[in-house]
N, C-alpha and C positions, 0 to 999 in steps of 0.2 A: 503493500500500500504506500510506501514511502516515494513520492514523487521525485524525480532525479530533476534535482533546477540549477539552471545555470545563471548565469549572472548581467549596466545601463544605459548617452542622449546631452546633447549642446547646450551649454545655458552659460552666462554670462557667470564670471565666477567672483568672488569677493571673498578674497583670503583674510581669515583673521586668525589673531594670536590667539592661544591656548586660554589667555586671564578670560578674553570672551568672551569664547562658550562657556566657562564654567560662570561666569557672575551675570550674563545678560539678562538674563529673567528669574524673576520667583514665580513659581508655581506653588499650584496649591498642593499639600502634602501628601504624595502618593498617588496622583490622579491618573497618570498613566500605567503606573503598576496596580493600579486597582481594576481597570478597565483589563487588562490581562485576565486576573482572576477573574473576574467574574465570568470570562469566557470559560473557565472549566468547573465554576462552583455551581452546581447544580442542585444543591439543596438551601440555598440561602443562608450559610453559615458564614459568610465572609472567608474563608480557606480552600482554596484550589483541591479539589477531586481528583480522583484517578480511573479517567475512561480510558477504555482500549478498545477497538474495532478490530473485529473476529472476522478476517473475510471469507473463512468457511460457512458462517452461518450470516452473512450480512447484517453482523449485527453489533449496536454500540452494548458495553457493558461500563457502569460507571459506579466504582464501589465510592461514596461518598463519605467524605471526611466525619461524617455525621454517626456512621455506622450502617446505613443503608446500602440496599444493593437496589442499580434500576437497569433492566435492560428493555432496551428496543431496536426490534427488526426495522434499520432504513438504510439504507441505499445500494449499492450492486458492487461488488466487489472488484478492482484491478477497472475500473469505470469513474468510481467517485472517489476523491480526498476530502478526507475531515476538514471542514473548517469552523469551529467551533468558536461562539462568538454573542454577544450579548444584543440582538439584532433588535427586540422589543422592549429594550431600554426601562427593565424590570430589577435589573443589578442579579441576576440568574443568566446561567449559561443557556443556550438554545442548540440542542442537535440540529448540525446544515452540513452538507455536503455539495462539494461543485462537482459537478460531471463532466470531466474532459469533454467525452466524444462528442457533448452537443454545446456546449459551454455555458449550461443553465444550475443553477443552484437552487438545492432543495432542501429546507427546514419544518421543524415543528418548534412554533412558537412556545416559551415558557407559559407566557402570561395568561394564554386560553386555551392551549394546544389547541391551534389551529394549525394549519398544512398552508405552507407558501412555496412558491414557485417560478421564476425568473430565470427568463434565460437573457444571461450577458456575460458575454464572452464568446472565443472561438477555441476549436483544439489545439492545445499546446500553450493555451495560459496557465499564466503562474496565478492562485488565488493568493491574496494579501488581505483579506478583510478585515477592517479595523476602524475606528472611529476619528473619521479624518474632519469632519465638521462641527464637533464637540458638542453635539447633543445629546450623551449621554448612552449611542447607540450603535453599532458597529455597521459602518456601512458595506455594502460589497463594491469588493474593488480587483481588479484581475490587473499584471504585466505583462503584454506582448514582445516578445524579444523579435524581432524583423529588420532584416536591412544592417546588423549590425549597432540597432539600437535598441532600447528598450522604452516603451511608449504605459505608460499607468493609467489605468480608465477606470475611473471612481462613480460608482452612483449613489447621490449622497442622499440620505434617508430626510434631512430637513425638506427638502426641494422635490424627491423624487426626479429631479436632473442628473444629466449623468455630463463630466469632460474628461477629456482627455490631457495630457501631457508628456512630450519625450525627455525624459529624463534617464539618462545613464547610457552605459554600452551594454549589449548585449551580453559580454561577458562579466558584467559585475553582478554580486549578491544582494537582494533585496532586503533592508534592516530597517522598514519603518520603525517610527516608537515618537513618545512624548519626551522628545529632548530637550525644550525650551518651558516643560510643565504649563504649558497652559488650557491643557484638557483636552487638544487636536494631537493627533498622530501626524508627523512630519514626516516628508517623501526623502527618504534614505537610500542610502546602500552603502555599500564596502567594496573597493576598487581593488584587488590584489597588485602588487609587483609583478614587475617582469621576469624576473626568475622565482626560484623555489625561498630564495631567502628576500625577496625581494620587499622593499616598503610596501606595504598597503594604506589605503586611507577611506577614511569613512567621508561621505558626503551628505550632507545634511541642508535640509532646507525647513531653515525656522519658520514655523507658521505665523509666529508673533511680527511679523516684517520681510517675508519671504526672501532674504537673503541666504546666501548658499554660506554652508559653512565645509571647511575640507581640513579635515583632522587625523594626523597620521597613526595611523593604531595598527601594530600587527603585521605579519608576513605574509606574503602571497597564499598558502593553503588554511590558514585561521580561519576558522567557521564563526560566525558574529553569533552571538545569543543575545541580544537583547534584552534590558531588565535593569528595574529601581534596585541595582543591589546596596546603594546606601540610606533609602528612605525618603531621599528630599523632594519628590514628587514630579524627579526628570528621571527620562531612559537616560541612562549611563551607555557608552559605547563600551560592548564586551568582546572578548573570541574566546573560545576555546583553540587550543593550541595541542595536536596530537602528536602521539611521543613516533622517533625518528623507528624505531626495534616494535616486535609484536606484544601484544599485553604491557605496554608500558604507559604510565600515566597519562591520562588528559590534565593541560595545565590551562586554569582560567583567568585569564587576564582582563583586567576590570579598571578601567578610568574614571573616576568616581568625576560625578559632576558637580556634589556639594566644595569638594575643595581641591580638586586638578588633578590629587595622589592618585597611586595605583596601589592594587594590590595583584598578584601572582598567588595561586589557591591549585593544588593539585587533589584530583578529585575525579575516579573514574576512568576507566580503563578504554584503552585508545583500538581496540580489536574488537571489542564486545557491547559497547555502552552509545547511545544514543540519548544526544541535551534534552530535558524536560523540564527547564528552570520554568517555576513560580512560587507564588505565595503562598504556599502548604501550610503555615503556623497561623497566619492570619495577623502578622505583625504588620502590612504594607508596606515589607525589602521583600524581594526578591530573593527565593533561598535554590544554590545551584541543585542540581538533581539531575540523573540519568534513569535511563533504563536499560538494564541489562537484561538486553535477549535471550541469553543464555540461563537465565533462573526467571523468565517474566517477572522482574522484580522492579521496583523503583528506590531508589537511592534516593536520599534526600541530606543534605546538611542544613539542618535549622540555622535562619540567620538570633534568634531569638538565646540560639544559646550554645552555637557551632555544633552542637551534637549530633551524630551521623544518627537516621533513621530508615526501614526500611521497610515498603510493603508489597508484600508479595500479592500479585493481582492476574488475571491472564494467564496464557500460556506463549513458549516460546512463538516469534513469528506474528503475534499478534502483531497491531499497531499502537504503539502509543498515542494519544493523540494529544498530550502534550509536546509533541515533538514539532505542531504542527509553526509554533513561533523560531524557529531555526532554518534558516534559509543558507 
């Protein structure tokens, strides 16, 4: 089930120093990592859940932070990608799934379970749904990679309008997130270097002022995680960093936005483990976490109290579908 994406488009660029990004806006505290969560908190406990989609049995299972188990039969297996996502702006996640082969996306609303259905998109979009208009509700949003660019077409739930814009090269990594905290998801991505150790750099476009920001984070093969991992209510620019040898750590490097520092966190194995970072404890940071394939289990390190946790959910080969915030 895991979608293989590849990476963005011309735009006037306006380089800034590092002091910035990190001091140019306050935001309100957690707004973009709460919007996260709610996309997998499905029992309204304020703490991210653990769904897995079973493409044997087409079906989501989501053991809930709560103690609950809920499963339901939707969508068609090696067809649809989980996009999980708080679309009826209820603070509850909503089961949605996009369907490549026709480019239409299918949900059951939290708020009435009712049945919605839209088709936008074509085959071979990348879904990025997120709440990019700050209404509280995640809108759908696809990347076309074509021509050597990558073009984002958002339909935003305020307007029921949909536009477009080409934004990035084809070959860059899509890393929306609320980096400037002001309750809108920012049109991102992560540029790799030209060789294997090469600089990478994150691009960013504040919604508070639509200026580009380009911030160098990371080496050509770093996979961006995205996530509040210091609390102050902006996405922080993340990667994971896989080890050079088999079974050797994932190391997660994290540029905190409250105050420039970094941090370096090894966590997670580089042959077996797939990123699941969210807000498992219900503190509103971001706590790192994998899934390991190999035990269906989910690895967690609380940010609450660094403590490793871990729940065993699924079987191997499932899909996680907190995986689906890692591009």
């Amino acid at each position: 089930m895991n979608k293989i994406l590849t990476k963005g488009g011309k735009i006037s660029v306006i380089f800034t120093i590092l002091a910035l990004f990190v001091t140019s806006v306050v935001g309100q505290p957690g707004s973009g990592n709460i919007k996260l969560r709610n996309a997998l908190d499905y029992d309204g406990d304020d703490k991210a859940d653990y769904p897995v989609y079973i493409a044997a049995q087409n079906a989501w299972v989501i053991y809930n932070s709560g103690g609950s188990v809920n499963v339901k039969v939707f969508g068609i297996a090696n067809e649809d990608y989980p996009t999980p996502g708080d679309y009826d702006g209820d603070s509850i996640g909503d089961i949605s799934m996009f369907r490549d082969s026709t480019g239409t996306w299918y949900r059951m609303n939290s708020r009435d379970n009712t049945f919605f259905a839209l088709q936008f998109g074509l085959t071979g979009d990348e879904p990025v749904a997120r709440d990019y208009d700050g209404d509280g509700k995640t809108d759908l949003a696809t990347i076309r990679r074509a021509n050597g660019v990558m073009t984002w077409f958002i339909f935003q739930s305020t307007t029921n309008g949909f536009y477009g814009v080409q934004y990035g090269l084809q070959t860059d990594f899509a890393a929306p997130g609320d980096y400037d905290g002001d309750g809108k998801f920012d049109l991102a991505f992560q540029r790799p270097g030209t060789t294997a150790t090469g600089q990478a750099n994150f691009w960013i476009v504040f919604s508070t002022d639509n200026l580009l920001r380009v911030i160098p984070w990371g080496i050509a093969n770093d996979i961006p995680v995205p996530g509040d991992y210091d609390g102050d209510g902006k996405t922080d620019i993340a990667i994971v960093r896989e080890g050079a040898t088999p079974n050797s750590d994932l190391v997660w490097w994290v540029l905190r936005s409250s105050d420039g520092t970094h941090t370096a966190t090894a966590f997670g194995n580089s042959s077996t483990d797939l990123t699941t970072q969210n807000d498992y404890d219900g503190d509103g940071i971001t706590d790192m976490s994998v899934w390991r394939n190999t035990e269906a289990l989910i690895y967690i390190r609380r940010s609450t109290d660094n403590a490793l946790t871990g729940v065993r959910w699924g079987s191997p080969d499932d899909f996680p579908v907190a995986h689906y915030d890692t591009h």
